[in-house]
C-alpha positions in Angstrom: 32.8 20.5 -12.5 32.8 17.9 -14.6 36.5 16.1 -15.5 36.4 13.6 -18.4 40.1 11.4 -18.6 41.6 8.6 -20.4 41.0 5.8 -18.4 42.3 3.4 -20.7 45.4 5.3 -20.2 47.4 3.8 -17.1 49.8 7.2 -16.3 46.4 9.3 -16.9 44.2 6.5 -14.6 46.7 6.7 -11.5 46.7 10.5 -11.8 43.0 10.5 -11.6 42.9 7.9 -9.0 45.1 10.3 -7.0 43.0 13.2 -7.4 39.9 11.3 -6.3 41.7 10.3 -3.5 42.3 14.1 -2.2 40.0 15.7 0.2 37.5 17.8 -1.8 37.3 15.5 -4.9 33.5 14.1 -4.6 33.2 17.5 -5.6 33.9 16.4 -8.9 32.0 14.6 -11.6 35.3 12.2 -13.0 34.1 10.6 -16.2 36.3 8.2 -17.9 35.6 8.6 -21.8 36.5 5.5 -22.3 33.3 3.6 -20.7 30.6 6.6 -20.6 28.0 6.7 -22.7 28.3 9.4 -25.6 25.7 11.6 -23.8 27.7 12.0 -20.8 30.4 14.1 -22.8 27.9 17.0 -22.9 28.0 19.2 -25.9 30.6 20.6 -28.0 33.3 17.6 -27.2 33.4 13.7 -29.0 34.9 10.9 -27.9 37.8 11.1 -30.0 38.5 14.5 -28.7 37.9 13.5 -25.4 40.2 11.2 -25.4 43.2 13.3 -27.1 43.5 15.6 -23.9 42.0 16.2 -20.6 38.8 18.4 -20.5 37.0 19.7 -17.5 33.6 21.3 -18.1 32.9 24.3 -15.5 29.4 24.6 -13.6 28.7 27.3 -16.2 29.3 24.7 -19.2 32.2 26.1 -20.3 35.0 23.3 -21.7 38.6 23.4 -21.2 41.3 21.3 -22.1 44.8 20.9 -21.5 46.9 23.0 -19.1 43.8 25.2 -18.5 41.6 21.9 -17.3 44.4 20.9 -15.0 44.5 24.8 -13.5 41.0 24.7 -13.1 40.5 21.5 -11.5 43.2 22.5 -9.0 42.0 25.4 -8.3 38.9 23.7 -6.9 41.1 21.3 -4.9 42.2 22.2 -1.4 46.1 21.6 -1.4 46.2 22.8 -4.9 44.7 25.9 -5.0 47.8 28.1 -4.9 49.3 25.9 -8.4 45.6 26.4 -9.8 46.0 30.5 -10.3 49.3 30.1 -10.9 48.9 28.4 -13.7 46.4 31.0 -14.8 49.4 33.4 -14.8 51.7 34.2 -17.7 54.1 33.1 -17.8 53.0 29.8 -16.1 50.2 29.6 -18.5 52.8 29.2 -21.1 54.8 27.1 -19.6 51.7 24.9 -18.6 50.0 24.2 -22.0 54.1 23.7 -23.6 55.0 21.0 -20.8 51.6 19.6 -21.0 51.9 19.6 -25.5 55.2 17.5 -24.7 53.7 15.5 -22.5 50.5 14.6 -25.2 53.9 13.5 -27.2 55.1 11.3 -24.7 51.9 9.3 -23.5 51.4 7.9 -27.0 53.9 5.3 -25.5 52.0 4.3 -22.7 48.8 4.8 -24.4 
């Protein structure tokens, strides 16, 4: 699974460096949009998009974004499994992509 993140972002780059820091994260191919060439952003997602949201692309090549990334990358992660599917669950998955909207709204500050 690939993760692409905001790494000019400092909220977004201490989340990520947390997440790389948990047991099962070399798993993971974390690509900070920022800094990677355009090819590394795969097909079907720019820069500027990219860079508006989280995305995680699954082994099948199949992009997410949003609430949906974060449930699949946890999902993946020992310690975070259980909040992974429940995020997949309405009406979590509601809840999920709302706090995370409000949360795009909020991050323009730090950003």
């Amino acid at each position: 699974m690939q993760v692409y993140y905001d790494g000019g972002c400092p909220v977004c780059s201490r989340e990520i460096s947390f997440y790389r820091s948990r047991p099962g994260a070399d798993a993971f191919d974390w690509v900070d949009v920022t800094s990677c060439a355009p090819e590394a952003l795969g097909f079907g997602l720019t820069r500027d998009e990219a860079l508006a949201r989280m995305h995680v692309r699954l082994a099948n090549g199949t992009l997410l974004s949003g609430a949906a990334a974060f449930g699949a990358m946890w999902r993946q992660m020992p310690g975070f499994k259980g909040l992974g599917w429940l995020l997949a669950m309405p009406p979590f998955e509601t809840l999920g992509n709302w706090t995370y909207n409000v949360w795009l709204v909020a991050r323009k500050i730090w950003r």
